[in-house]
N, C-alpha and C positions, 0 to 999 in steps of 0.2 A: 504494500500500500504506500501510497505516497506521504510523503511527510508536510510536519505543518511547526511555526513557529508564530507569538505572539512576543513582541519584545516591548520591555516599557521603554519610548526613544524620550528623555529626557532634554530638552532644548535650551542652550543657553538665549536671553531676551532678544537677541540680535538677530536669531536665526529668522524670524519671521511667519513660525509655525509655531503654537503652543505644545506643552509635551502631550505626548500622545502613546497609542499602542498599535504597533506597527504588525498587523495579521498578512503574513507572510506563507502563500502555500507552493510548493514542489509541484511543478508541473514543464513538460516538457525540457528541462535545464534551467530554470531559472526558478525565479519564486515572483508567482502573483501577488501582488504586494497592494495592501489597502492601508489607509493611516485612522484609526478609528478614535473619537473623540473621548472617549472615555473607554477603560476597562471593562471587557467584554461581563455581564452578569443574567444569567437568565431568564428570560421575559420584559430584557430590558431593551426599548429599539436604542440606536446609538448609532450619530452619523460617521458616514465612510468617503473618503477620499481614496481615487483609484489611483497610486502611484507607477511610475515606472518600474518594470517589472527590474529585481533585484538580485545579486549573487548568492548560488546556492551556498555560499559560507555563512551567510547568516545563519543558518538551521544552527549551526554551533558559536556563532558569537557572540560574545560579550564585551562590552568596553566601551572607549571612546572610537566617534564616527570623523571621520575623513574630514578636512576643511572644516574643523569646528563648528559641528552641526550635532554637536551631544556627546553623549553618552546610551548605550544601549543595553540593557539587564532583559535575561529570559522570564517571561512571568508564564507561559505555559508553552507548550511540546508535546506533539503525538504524531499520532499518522488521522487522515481523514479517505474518506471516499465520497465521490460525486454521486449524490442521488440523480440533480439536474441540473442540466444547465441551457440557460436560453440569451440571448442577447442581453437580456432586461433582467434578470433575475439567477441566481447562484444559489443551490443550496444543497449544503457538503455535509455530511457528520462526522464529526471529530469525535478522536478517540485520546485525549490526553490527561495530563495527572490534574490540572484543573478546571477543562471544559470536555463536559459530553454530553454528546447528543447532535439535534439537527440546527444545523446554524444555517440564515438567509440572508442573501447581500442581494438587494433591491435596487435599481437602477434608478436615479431622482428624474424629475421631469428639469430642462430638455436635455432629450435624449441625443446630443451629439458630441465628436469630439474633446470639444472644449471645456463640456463640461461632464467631469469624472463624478458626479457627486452620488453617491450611494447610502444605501440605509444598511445595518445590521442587524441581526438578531438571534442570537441563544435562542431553540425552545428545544420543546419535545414535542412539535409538529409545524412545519412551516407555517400554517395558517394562523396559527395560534398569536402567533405578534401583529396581525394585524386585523382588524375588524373586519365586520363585510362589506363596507363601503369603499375599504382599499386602503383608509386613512392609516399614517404608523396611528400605532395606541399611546402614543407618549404626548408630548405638547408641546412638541415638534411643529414648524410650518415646513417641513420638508415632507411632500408624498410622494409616492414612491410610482414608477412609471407603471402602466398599463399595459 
């Protein structure tokens, strides 16, 4: 199974990104790489920034990052697998020592290059973080594409 890492990227003020938690997954040679605003927690939505994708060294590192751009500590590790995947929508289950289950990366509306901007979500069912209407369940003005 493919592997997956979650690193807490800690930011010095200059960087221009607040610290965050960088969900990082093994696919094809590199690692899909998303910046998530807060610490991933179960039935929590939490937004996602899609980064460029990132060296498969990160799966094991720790420390300070390149051009003073932080510091980076592992906060979880395991292996996942693809339930599904569509343009607009991700969703993986991670098997690690502090996330398990089904986790969702939602594509935000507009849907184009420019703009990366994604939702997150822990559960024990994709549907379950979000309502029937499609809204995240959080208080969020961010909805997630169609």
């Amino acid at each position: 199974m493919p592997r997956y890492v979650v690193l807490h990227h800690q930011t010095p003020p200059e960087f221009g990104r607040p610290t965050h938690w960088d969900l990082m997954l093994e696919s094809g040679g590199v690692l899909r790489t998303w910046a998530l605003a807060e610490a991933p927690q179960p039935g929590k939505v939490v937004e996602a920034m899609r980064l460029p994708d990132h060296r498969l060294d990160y799966l094991e590192y720790e420390g300070p990052v390149s051009g003073n751009r932080g510091v980076v500590s592992r906060w979880d590790a395991g292996e996942y697998q693809i339930a599904r995947e569509t343009a607009d929508e991700f969703v993986i289950v991670l098997s690690g020592r502090r996330l398990q289950g089904e986790a969702v990366l939602r594509r935000c509306e507009p849907r184009d290059e420019e703009h990366q901007r994604w939702m997150f979500c822990l559960s024990t069912s994709a549907e379950a973080c979000w309502n029937e209407g499609g809204d995240v369940s959080s208080e969020s003005s961010v909805r997630p594409a169609r």
